[in-house]
Steps between C-alpha positions, in 0.01 A plus 500: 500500500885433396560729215875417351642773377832434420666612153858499373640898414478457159142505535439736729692767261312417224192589725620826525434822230687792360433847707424278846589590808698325729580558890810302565501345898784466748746815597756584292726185393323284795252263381443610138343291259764473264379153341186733381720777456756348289221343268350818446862633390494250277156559363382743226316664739530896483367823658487361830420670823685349802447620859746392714714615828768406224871384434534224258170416384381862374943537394458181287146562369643850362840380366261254277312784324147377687421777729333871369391572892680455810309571809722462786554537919899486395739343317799323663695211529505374913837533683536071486447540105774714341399646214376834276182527335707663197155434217234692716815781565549494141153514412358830729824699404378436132136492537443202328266354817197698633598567880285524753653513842330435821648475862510139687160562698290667225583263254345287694161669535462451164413184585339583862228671274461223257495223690219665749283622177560850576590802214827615740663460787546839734882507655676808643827360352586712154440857648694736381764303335552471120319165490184695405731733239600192300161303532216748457215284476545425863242734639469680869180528655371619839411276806118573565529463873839703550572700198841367477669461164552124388587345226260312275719151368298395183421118507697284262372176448746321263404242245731238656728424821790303514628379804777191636394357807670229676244226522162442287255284430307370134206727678690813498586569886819626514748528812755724532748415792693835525369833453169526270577869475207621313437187271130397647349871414635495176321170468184652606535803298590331180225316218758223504714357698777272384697316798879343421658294765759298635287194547139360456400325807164265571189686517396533880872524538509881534262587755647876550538676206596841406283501170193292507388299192193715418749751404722312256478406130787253436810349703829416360738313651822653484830399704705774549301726289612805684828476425721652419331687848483316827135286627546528906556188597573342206726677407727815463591716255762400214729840560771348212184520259333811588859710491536323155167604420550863624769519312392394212193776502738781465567480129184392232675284283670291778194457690334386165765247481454453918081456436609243223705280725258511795218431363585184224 
């Protein structure tokens, strides 16, 4: 059965409530949904938790007052996109965001456990580093076979994913033609999934896809909509606008006027 489940951004938005939380897809400023991203800047929306291996998205999100919780794998703008996350700097040094700070492969996990059902996911990685200082509801536990020391990563199952793909169809399979990165288990691991992309293509069409239909809520069509971040092969990243964004982060009043320009 064809289920069409396209929507415009506006609408999708709306869809979503104060206090949700949100895991952002792609890898730093590559293949961000910044169509979604941008709307929710725009938005009323507030007290926000975004999960993201983050650079714009979570920077932007922050500089617009919508995020209390930032649950991260790191924060950084890619060498191709020039640029400072100044709002999320701003915002730990003052305390104004929760923190909670994860490395790249147990943020992950997160999402191992969630999408598999399970309470945690046991890693080695985290031993004995201040990872479990700063985040102490991250629990150890001991391997029943070995009695080795692991680390228990609590699943997270987030009220919504948003991911840009290349290619999708009314259905909801999505294509990405690059690197998915970790963009299909945060489908699986989140209650919905919301899919941007570059172009909606005939169903039958996509006949490999990263994230299968069953998994998504709503597609919107969105050229470009990871800019100002690159969408291999699309395109690359716009370096002029992410060192004018970078810049801009670095003082609160001119990235108020920055947000203001960017986003009208």
């Amino acid at each position: 059965m064809t289920i069409d489940k396209r929507a415009n951004v506006d609408e999708v938005v709306d869809g979503i409530k104060d206090g949700a939380s949100i895991v952002i897809g792609g890898w730093g400023d590559i293949r961000k949904p910044m169509t979604i991203v941008n709307a929710i800047a725009r938005s009323s929306l507030k007290d926000l938790t975004i999960l993201s291996y983050a650079a714009m998205d979570l920077d932007l999100l922050i500089g617009a007052g919508k995020v209390k919780t930032a649950i991260f794998g790191f924060v950084s703008f890619d060498g191709g996109a020039p640029g400072r996350a100044g709002n999320f700097d701003r915002a730990r040094r003052e305390g104004t965001v929760e923190i909670k700070e994860f490395d790249e492969y147990m943020f992950s996990c997160q999402f191992k456990a969630a999408a598999e059902r399970i309470p945690f996911y046991p890693i080695r990685g985290g031993i004995g580093t201040d990872i479990l200082t700063i985040n102490p509801e991250i629990k150890t536990i001991q391997d029943p076979y070995t009695n080795e020391t692991l680390v228990a990563v609590p699943a997270f199952q987030p009220d919504y994913a948003l991911i840009h793909v290349n290619e999708a169809d009314q259905n909801g399979n999505a294509r990405i033609t690059g690197d998915a990165h970790f963009d299909s288990l945060f489908a699986k691991a989140a209650k919905k999934v919301i899919v941007s992309c570059e172009r909606i293509l005939e169903v039958g069409e996509i006949r490999h896809s990263n994230i299968m239909a069953t998994y998504v809520e709503q597609v919107i069509e969105a050229p470009r909509g990871a800019r100002p971040g690159s969408c291999f092969p699309d395109y690359s990243f716009d370096a002029k606008a992410c060192a004018a964004y970078g810049k801009a982060t670095k003082d609160a009043s001119d990235f108020k006027a920055h947000l203001t320009a960017i986003l009208n």
